[in-house]
N, C-alpha and C positions, 0 to 999 in steps of 0.2 A: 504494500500500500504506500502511497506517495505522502498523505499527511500523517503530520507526527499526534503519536499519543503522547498528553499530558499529564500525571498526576498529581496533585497538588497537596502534601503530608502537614495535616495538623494534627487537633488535640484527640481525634478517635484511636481507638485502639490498633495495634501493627496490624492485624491481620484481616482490616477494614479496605486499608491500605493492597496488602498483598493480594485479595482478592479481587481489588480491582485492576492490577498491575495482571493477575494469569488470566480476569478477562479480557483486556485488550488482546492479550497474546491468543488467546484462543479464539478471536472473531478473527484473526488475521493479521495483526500488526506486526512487522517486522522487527520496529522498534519503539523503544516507552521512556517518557524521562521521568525521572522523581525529581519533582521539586521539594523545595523545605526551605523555612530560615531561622533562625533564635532558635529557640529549645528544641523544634520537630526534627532538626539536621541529623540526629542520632538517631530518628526514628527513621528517618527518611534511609539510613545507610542498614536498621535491621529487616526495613523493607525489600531491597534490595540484597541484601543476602540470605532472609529467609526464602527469596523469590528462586533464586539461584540454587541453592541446596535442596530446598526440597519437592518441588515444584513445576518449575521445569529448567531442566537439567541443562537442556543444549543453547542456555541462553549466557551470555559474554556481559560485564561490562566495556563499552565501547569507551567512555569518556566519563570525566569526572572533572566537572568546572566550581570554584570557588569565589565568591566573590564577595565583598562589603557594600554594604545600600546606604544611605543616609535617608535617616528615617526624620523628616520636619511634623515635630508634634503639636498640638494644639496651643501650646505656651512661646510657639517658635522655637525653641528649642533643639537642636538636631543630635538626631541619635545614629548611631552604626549600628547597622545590623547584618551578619554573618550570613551566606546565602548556598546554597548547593544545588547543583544539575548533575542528577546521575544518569546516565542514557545508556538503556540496556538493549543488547541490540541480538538478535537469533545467530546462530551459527549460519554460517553459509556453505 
């Protein structure tokens, strides 16, 4: 398939997460990104490897991008916030 699947990891449980990661894969997606930022980044990377191990098997991570947002709060204020794209992509 040409468009990308997104997921987007917050405060639900991993395996909220993971199930939606082996449906994309099993409508046919080639490849899937986990997104996350601030606290969900760790969930976002047991996503990705509960996805891997036990799940399905013949899928790779391809890439793994990190990056800092600036977060302008209601106060003006501006915050950093930690960010991640893990992009899991099928064997080929």
């Amino acid at each position: 398939m040409s468009e990308e699947s997104i997921i987007y990891v917050g405060n639900k449980p991993v395996m909220n997460y993971v199930l939606a990661v082996v449906t994309q894969m099993n409508n046919g997606a080639e490849e899937v990104t986990i997104k996350a930022r601030g606290r969900a980044i760790s969930r976002a990377v047991d996503v990705a490897e509960i996805v891997r191990n036990r799940f399905v098997p013949d899928i790779d991570v391809d890439n793994i991008d990190i990056c800092t947002e600036e977060i302008v709060g209601n106060d003006g204020l501006t915050t950093n916030v930690s960010t991640i794209e893990i992009n899991l992509k099928k064997d080929s």
